[in-house]
SEMI-944585 format. One record per residue (C-alpha): residue number from 0; x, y, z; residue in one letter. Coordinates in nm, 2 decimals, decimal comma. Example, Ala and Ser with C-alpha at 12.3 -4.5 7.8 and 13.67 -1.06 7.14 Angstrom:
BEGIN
dokol	x	y	z	markol
0	1,23	-0,45	0,78	A
1	1,37	-0,11	0,71	S
This chain:
BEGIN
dokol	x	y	z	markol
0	11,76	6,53	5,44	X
1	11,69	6,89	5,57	X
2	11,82	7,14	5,38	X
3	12,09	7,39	5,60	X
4	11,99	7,76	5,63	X
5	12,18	8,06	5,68	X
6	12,05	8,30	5,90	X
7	12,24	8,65	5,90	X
8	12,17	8,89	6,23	X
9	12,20	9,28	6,17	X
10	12,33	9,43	6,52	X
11	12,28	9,85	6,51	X
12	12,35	10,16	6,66	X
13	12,06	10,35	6,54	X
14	12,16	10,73	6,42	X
15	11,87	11,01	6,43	X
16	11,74	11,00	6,11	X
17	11,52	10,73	5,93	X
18	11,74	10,78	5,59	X
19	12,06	10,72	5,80	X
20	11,88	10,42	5,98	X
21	11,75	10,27	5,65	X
22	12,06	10,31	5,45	X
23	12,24	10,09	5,74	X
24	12,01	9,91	5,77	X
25	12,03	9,82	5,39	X
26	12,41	9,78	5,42	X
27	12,36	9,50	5,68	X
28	12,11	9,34	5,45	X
29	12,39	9,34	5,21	X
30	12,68	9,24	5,42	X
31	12,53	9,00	5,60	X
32	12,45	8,82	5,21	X
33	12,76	8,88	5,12	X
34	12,86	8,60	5,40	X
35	12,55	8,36	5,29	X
36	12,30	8,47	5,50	X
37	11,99	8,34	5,34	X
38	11,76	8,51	5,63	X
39	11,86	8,85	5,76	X
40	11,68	8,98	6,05	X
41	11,68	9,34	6,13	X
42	11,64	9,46	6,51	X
43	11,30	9,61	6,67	X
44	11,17	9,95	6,51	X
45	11,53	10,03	6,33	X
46	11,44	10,33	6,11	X
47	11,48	10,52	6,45	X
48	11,58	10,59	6,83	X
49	11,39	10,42	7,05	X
50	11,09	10,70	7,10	X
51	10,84	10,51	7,34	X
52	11,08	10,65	7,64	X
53	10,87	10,92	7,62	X
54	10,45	10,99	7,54	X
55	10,50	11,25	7,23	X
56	10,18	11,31	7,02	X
57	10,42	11,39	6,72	X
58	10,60	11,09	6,68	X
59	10,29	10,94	6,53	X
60	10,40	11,12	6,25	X
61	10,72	10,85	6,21	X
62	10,44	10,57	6,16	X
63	10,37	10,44	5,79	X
64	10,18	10,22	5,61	X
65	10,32	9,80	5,61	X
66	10,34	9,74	5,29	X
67	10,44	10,07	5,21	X
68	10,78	10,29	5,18	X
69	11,03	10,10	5,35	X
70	10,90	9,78	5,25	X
71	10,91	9,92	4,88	X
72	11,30	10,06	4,95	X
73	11,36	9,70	5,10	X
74	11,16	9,45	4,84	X
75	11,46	9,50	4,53	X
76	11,69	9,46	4,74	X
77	11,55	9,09	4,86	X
78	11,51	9,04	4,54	X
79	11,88	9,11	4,43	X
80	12,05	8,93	4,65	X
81	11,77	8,63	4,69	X
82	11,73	8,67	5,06	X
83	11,42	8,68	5,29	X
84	11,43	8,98	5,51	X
85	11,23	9,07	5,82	X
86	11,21	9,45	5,86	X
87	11,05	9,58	6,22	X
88	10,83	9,89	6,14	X
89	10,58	10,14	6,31	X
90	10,25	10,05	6,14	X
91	9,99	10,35	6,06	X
92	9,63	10,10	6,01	X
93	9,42	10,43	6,00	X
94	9,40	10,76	6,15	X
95	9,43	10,74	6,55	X
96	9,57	10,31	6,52	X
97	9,88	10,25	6,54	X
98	10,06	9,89	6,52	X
99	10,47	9,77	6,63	X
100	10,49	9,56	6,34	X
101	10,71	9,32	6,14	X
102	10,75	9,27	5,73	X
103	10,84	8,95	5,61	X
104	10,99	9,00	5,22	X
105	11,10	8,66	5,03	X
106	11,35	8,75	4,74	X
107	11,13	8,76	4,46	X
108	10,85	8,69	4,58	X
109	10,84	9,04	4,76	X
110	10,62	9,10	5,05	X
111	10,45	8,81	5,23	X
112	10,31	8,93	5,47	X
113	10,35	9,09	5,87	X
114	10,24	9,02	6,17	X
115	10,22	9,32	6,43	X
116	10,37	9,29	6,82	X
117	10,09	9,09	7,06	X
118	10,24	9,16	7,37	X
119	10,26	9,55	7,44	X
120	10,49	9,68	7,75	X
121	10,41	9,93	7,97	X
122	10,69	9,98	8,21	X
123	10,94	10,30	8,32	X
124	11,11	10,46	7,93	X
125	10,90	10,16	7,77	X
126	10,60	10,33	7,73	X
127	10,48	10,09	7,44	X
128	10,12	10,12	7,53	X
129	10,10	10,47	7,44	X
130	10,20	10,42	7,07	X
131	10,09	10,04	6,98	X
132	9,78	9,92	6,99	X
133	9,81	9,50	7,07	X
134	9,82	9,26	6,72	X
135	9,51	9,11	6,61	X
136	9,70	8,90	6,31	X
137	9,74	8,60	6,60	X
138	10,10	8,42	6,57	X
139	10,21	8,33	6,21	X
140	10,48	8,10	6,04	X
141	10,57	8,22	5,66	X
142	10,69	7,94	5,43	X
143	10,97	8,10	5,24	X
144	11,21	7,99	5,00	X
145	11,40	7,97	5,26	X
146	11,26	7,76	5,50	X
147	10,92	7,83	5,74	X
148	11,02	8,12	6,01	X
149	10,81	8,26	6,23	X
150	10,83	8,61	6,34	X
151	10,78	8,80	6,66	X
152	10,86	9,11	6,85	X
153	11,08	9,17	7,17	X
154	10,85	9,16	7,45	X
155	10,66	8,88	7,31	X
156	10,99	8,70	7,43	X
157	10,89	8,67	7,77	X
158	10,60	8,47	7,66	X
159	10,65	8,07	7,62	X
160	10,30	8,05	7,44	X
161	10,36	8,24	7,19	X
162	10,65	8,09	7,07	X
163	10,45	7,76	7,11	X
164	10,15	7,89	6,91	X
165	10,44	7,97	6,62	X
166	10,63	7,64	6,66	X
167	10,30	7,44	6,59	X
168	10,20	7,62	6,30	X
169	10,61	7,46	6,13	X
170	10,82	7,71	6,22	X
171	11,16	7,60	6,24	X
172	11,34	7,93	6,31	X
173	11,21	8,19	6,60	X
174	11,30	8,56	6,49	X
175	11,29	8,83	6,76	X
176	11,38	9,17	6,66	X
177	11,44	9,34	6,94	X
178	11,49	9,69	7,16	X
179	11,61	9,61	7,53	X
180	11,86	9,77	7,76	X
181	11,89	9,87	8,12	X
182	11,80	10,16	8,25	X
183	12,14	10,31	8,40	X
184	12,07	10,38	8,73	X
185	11,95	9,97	8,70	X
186	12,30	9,87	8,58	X
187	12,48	9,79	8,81	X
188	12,33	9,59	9,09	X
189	12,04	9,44	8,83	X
190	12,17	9,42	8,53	X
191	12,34	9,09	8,44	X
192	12,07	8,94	8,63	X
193	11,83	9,12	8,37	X
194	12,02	9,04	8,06	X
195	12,10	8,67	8,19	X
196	11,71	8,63	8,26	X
197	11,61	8,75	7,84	X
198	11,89	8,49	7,74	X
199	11,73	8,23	7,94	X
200	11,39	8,31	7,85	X
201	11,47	8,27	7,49	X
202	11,66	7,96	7,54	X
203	11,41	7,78	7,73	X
204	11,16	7,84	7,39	X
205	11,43	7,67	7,17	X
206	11,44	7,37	7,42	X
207	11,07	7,36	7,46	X
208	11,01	7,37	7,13	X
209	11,27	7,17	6,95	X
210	11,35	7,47	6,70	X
211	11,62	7,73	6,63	X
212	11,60	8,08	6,83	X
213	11,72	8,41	6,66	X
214	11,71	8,72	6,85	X
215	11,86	9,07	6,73	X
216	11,93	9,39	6,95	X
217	12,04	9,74	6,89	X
218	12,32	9,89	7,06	X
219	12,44	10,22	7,24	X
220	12,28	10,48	7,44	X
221	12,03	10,66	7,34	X
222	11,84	10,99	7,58	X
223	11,52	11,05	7,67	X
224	11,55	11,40	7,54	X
225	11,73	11,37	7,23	X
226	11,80	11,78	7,34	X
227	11,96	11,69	7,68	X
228	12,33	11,70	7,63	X
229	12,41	11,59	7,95	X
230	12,19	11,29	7,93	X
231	12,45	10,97	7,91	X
232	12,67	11,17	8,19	X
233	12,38	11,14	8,40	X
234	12,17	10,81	8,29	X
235	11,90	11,00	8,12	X
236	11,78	10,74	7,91	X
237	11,82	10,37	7,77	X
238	12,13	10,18	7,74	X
239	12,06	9,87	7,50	X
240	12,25	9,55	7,57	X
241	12,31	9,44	7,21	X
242	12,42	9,07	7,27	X
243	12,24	8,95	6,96	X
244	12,22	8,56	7,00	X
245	12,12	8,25	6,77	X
246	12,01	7,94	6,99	X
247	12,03	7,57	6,90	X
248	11,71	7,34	6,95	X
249	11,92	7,18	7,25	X
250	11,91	7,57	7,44	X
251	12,30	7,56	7,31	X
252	12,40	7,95	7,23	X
253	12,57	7,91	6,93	X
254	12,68	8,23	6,82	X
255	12,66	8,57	7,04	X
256	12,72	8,94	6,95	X
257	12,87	9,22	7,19	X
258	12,73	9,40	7,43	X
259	12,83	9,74	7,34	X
260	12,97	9,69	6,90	X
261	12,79	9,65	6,60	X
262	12,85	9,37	6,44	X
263	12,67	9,12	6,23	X
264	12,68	8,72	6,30	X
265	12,58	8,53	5,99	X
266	12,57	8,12	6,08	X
267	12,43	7,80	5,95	X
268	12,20	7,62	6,11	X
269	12,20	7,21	6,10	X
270	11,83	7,16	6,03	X
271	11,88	6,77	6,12	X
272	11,95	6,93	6,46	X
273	11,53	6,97	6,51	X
274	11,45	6,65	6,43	X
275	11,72	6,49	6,60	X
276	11,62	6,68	6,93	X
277	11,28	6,66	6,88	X
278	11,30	6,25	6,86	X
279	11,53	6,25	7,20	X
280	11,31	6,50	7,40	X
281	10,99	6,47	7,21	X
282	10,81	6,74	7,41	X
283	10,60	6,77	7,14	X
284	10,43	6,44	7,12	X
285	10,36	6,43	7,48	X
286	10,18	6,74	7,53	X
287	9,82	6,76	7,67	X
288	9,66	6,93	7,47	X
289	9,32	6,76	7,64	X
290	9,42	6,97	7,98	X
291	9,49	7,33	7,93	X
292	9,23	7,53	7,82	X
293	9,26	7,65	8,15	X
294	9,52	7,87	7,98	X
295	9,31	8,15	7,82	X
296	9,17	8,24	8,15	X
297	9,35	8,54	8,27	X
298	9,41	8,36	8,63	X
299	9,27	8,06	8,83	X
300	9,12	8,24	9,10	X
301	9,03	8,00	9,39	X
302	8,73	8,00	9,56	X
C-alpha cells in the first residue's frame, strides 16, 4: 500500500528585503511542519519582489550561486524538522549567465539537487528573458524520503509536455512555485478568465497524467518602481492572484488559498488515489509513443 504524503504550501506577501523574505520564508517552512507537512513548497523567486517588471542591469547583483547561501540558511532547517523543501532562487552559473532556478533539499540528506526554469516568458512587466537564460538540466523527478516529486517553475505551467516529461520519469507530485497576477488595468474585464484559464491548465496536467498537482503563488501588489508612491492608486505594477491550489489525480481541487491573504494549506494526499485513477483512465498505457516525434518540430508547416 502507498504510503500518504503531506504536502505543506507556503502562500507570501513578499517584503523588500531578502533577510525579511528569507526569514518568512523560514517561518512557513516551520509552520507549515508544525501541521505535518512532509513537503513544503516555497513560491517563485521568494527572497524578493518580483524585479523582471523591469530590465535593470543591477539586479544581477540579487543572483547567487545554487547550492550556495540560501540553500546553506535552508539545509538545517530540513534537516531539523525532517522535511523536503523546494526553495525557488535566482541562479548566478558564471559571470554574464544567469538561471530562474529551483533547490530541492531532503531533511538530512541536504541538497539534492535543482533544476532551473525551461520555459522563459517574455511578455508586458514579465520581462523574464532579460534576466534567465532557458534550463539546460531537461525535466527531473527527485526520489526523496518523502516520495518522488518533480519540480518546475510557473510558466512551465502552460506547457502539457513538460509535466509529461516529469510524470514519466515517477513523479507522483507536480510542484509549481509560482509568480502570476494581472496586470491592473487587465483586471477587470480579463481577469477571472486569466486566473480560471492557469487553474485549468494545471488541472488538465493532473488528469492527463494521473498524479497530484501543487502549485504556490505570492500575494499583494507590488510596483514597477518600488520609488513610485502613487503606483497601486494608479496600477503601476503587478497584482498577484495568490490562490495557491493542490489538485487530485482526477483534476479535483482539493484545497485552495485566497486570492489576496497569506496563508499556508498543509494536506494529505491519498497516494492510492494515482493508481486507482491511473487503472480507470489509463492514459498512460495507451499513448503512442510510435507517432509523435512530430512534436520536437517547432511547427508542421504545410506545403
Amino acid at each position: 500500500m502507498p504510503e500518504n504524503r503531506t504536502v505543506g504550501l507556503v502562500q507570501m506577501r513578499m517584503a523588500r528585503t531578502r533577510e525579511e523574505n528569507l526569514q518568512k520564508a523560514m517561518d512557513g517552512v516551520r509552520a507549515a511542519a508544525a501541521r505535518g507537512a512532509e513537503i513544503v513548497c516555497l513560491p517563485e523567486l521568494f527572497l524578493s519582489p518580483y524585479f523582471c517588471q523591469s530590465e535593470d542591469a543591477d539586479l544581477f547583483a540579487w543572483a547567487e550561486a545554487v547550492p550556495g547561501p540560501t540553500t546553506a540558511a535552508l539545509e538545517p532547517l530540513a534537516e531539523e524538522l525532517g522535511v523536503v523543501v523546494i526553495a525557488s532562487l535566482f541562479e548566478k552559473r558564471a559571470r554574464g549567465l544567469y538561471h530562474n532556478t529551483a533547490a530541492v533539499l531532503d531533511g538530512d540528506r541536504g541538497y539534492l539537487g535543482k533544476y532551473r526554469k525551461m520555459h522563459i516568458p517574455d511578455d508586458p512587466l514579465f520581462y523574464e528573458k532579460y534576466y534567465f537564460t532557458p534550463g539546460d538540466l531537461g525535466f527531473k523527478t527527485w526520489n526523496t524520503q518523502h516520495g518522488d516529486l518533480g519540480v518546475l517553475v510557473c510558466w512551465d505551467q502552460w506547457y502539457p509536455e513538460a509535466a509529461r516529461l516529469t510524470a514519466l520519469q515517477g513523479a507522483e507530485i507536480l510542484f509549481y512555485p509560482t509568480a502570476i497576477g494581472w496586470h491592473p488595468g487587465e483586471k477587470q474585464e480579463y481577469g477571472d478568465r486569466q486566473r480560471d484559464a492557469w487553474i485549468t491548465a494545471q488541472r488538465a496536467h493532473a488528469i492527463a497524467n494521473g498524479c497530484y498537482v501543487v502549485a504556490v503563488n505570492r500575494i499583494g501588489f507590488e510596483p514597477t518602481d518600488e520609488k513610485d508612491e502613487g503606483a497601486e492608486q494608479h496600477g503601476r505594477g503587478l497584482e498577484f492572484w495568490g490562490s495557491s491550489f493542490v489538485v487530485a489525480p482526477d483534476g479535483a481541487i482539493l484545497e485552495q488559498a485566497p486570492v489576496d491573504e497569506e496563508a499556508i494549506i498543509v494536506l494529505e494526499l491519498d497516494m492510492e488515489g494515482i493508481d486507482r485513477q491511473r487503472a480507470g483512465w489509463p492514459f498512460l498505457r495507451d499513448r503512442r509513443t510510435d507517432a509523435y516525434a512530430p512534436l520536437t518540430s517547432r511547427y508542421l508547416d504545410q506545403g
